[in-house]
N, C-alpha and C positions, 0 to 999 in steps of 0.2 A: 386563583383568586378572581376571583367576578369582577367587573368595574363595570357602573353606571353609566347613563349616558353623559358625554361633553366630561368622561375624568376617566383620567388614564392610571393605571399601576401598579406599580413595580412588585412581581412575586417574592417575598418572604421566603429569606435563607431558610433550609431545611434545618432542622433540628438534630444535630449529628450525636445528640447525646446516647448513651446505649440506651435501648429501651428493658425499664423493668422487668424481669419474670415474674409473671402472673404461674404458680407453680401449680395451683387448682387449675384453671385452664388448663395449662399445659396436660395433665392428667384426666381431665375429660376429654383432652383432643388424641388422646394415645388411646382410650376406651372405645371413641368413635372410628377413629381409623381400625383397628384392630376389629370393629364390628362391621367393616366392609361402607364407612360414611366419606362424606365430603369435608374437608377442612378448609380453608383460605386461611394461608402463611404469609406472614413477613419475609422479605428476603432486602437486600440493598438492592438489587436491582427493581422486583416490582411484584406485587402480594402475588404468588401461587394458589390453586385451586388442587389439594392436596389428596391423595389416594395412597392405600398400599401399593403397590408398585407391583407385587406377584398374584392382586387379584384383579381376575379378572372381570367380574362384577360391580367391584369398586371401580374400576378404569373406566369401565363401560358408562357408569354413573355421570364421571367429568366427561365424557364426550355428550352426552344428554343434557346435561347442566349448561354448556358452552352453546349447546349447537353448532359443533366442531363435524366436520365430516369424520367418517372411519379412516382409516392409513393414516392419518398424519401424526411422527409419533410424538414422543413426547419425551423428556426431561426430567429423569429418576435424579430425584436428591438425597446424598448421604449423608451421613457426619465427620467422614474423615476421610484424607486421602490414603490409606490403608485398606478401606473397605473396596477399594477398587475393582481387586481381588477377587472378590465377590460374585460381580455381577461381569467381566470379561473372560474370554482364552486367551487373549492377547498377552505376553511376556515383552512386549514392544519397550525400551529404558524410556522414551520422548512419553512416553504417555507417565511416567513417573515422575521426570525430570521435570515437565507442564505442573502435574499437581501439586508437586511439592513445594513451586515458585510462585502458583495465584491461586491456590487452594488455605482458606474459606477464601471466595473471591468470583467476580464475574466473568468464568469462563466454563465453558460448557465442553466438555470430550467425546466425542462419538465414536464410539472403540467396539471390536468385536465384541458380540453379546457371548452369553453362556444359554441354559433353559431357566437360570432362576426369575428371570423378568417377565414380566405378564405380556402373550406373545400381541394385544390388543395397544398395550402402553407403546412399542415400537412399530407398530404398525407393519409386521410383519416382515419387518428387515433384518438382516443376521447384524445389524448392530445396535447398540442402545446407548444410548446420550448420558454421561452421570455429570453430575456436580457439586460442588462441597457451598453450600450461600455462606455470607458473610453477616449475619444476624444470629444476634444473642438470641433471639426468640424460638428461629429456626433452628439452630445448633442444638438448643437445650430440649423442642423435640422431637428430634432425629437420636440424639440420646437417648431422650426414654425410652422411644418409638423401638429402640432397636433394631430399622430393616431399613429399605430405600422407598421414599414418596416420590411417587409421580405426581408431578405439578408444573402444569403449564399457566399461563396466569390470565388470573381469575374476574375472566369477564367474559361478554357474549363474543364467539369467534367471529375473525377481522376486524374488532373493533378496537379503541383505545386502552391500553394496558390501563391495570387497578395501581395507582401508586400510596393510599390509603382505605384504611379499610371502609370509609363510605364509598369511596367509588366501589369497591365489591360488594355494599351493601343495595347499592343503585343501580348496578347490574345484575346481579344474580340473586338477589332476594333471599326466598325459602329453598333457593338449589342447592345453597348450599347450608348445610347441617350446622356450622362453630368457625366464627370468623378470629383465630386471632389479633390481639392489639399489639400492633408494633412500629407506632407512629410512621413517618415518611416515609419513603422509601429514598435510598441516602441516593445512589445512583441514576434510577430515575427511566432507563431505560436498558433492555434484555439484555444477558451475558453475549460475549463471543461465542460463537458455536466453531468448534474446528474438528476434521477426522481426521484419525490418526490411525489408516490402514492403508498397510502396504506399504509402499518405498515415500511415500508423501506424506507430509500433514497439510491438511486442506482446508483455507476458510470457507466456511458455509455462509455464516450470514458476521456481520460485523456488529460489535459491543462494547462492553466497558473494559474492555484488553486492547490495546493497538496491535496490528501486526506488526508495527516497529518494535514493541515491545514481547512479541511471541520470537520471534527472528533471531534477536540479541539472545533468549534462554537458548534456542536453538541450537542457535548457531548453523543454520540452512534458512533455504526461503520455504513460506506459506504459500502454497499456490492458492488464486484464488479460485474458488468453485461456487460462489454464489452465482451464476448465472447457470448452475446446472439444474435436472429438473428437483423437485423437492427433497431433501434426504433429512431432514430436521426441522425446528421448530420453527415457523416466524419466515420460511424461504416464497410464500404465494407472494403472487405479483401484486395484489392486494391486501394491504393489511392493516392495523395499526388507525383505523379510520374513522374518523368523529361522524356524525350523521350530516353536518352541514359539507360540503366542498370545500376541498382544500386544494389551493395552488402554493408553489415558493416562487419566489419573488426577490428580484436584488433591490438593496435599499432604493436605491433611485427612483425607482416606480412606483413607491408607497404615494404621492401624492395621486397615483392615478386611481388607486383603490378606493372604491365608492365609502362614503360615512357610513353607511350601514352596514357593511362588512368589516369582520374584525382583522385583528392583525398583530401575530405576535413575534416579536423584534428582540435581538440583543442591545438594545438603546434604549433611554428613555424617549418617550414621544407622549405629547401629550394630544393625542386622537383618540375619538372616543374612540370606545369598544375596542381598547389596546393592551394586550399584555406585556411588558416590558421585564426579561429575562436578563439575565449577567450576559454578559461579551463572550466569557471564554466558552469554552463547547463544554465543559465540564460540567457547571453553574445552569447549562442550559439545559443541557438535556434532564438535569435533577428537577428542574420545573416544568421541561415541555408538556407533560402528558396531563398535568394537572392545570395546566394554561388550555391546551385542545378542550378539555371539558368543559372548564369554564364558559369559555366560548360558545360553546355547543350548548350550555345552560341559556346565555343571553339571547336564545332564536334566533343567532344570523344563518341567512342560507349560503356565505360563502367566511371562510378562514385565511387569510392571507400571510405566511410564514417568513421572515426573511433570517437564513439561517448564520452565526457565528461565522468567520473565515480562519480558523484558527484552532488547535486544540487537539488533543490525541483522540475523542471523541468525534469528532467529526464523520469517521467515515459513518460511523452509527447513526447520526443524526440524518445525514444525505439519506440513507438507505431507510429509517423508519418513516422519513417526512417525504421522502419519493412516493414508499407504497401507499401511506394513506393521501395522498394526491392520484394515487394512481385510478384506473377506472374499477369502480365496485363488484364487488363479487356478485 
């Protein structure tokens, strides 16, 4: 939400209701996909930018559409945790036991691949990332669809994720072919990405799963692997990044931040050019990405963040509001 100058305010609860099935859509978006086109999906964590998954034409498409470099791969979505099957060799029980307890849900598997996956979508790695999203929209079609989309989400690469479909319409224009409607995005920010090969499961990048809460399904520890070099979606040092500069900031210092830079806060404040998110990390991160833009829409040349201290989202938040503080690509 925009604020004016000298008024501050508070981002509006997401709208958690299911979203309607548009079923003509959905059935023009199975005709497009199937003809090698671009989709942009609803998902709870943030719209995807959608492809067949085994063409490689299509894939090739979303990396042009993004302005995504080559190699980095991407995040095939299915509809069930069944179809697993599918697309790994893996017989690993942890990669069953994961699906079966946050599957529809924001977590991301990077499990040995098979040949059925387009070798352009994984970027040439013997594994490939699947995931079951947690949207009526996306479920119903991955259904129709019958195979696995590749979609990584749906905006110009390193920049601030699409958490409705005008943000995808305000990034990617004509790149992409049929956006569907599927209001907010409930989450607000990417899934947990975790591998699950060999004697370890390993976080890659942090999400809407805590590793408190991978650990307890477990029942072993997550190593973590996000500081290794890139193996999945969303791991560059830079990411996630609005076009003005962004620093974080502990409350205290807000009075030091110039009026004409903005600043978005889990408290109410009334400074201008201020976004005022909820407290808990939950509440926040469902509004940060749409607070960044906003931001980025009022001209400021700098964003000032002060993050949540609390919350099982946190580590997600630290990690997406570090890279786009980070120095630009």
């Amino acid at each position: 939400m925009r604020s004016s100058a000298g008024e501050s305010r508070v981002t509006e609860a997401h709208d958690a209701r299911p979203a309607p099935i548009d079923h003509e859509a959905i059935g023009a978006a199975v005709r497009l996909l199937r003809a090698g086109g671009l989709v942009a999906i609803p998902t709870e964590t943030v719209y995807g930018l959608g492809a067949d998954a085994t063409n490689d034409a299509a894939v090739t498409r979303i990396f042009e559409a993004k302005g995504r470099p080559a190699g980095h791969p991407l995040i095939v979505h299915i509809g069930d945790a069944s179809q697993v099957v599918d697309w790994t060799t893996s017989a690993d029980s942890r990669i069953d036991l994961l699906a079966k307890h946050f599957w529809p849900g924001p977590l991301t598997l990077v499990v040995p691949r098979n040949q059925k996956v387009s070798d352009i979508a994984v970027g040439g790695l013997d594994t490939v990332a699947l995931r079951v999203p947690d949207h009526p929209v996306a479920l119903a079609l991955l259904e129709a669809f019958g195979g696995g989309i590749a979609a990584p989400s749906a905006n110009r690469y390193g920049r601030v994720s699409p958490t409705t479909p005008a943000h995808v319409a305000a990034d990617l224009g004509d790149r992409v072919d049929l956006i569907l409607e599927g209001g907010s995005s409930e989450v607000g920010v990417e899934s947990t990405i975790v591998e699950v090969v060999g004697a370890t499961v390993t976080l890659l990048r942090p999400g809407g799963i805590s590793v408190t809460q991978l650990e307890d399904v477990l029942g072993e520890p997550v190593v973590d692997g996000t500081a290794t070099a890139s193996r999945a979606s969303g791991m560059m040092e830079s990411h996630y990044a609005p076009n003005a500069a962004l620093r974080v900031i502990e409350a205290e210092q807000l009075p030091l931040i110039a009026a004409t830079s903005a600043v978005i806060v889990p408290f109410p404040t009334r400074r201008p050019l201020s976004w005022s998110l909820p407290e808990d990390s939950a509440g926040f991160a469902a509004g940060l990405y749409a607070a960044m833009r906003a931001a980025d829409e009022s001209g400021v040349d700098e964003i000032a963040v002060v993050l949540p201290n609390h919350g099982p989202l946190l580590a997600a938040l630290i990690d997406r509001v570090g890279k786009a503080a980070a120095p630009r690509i």
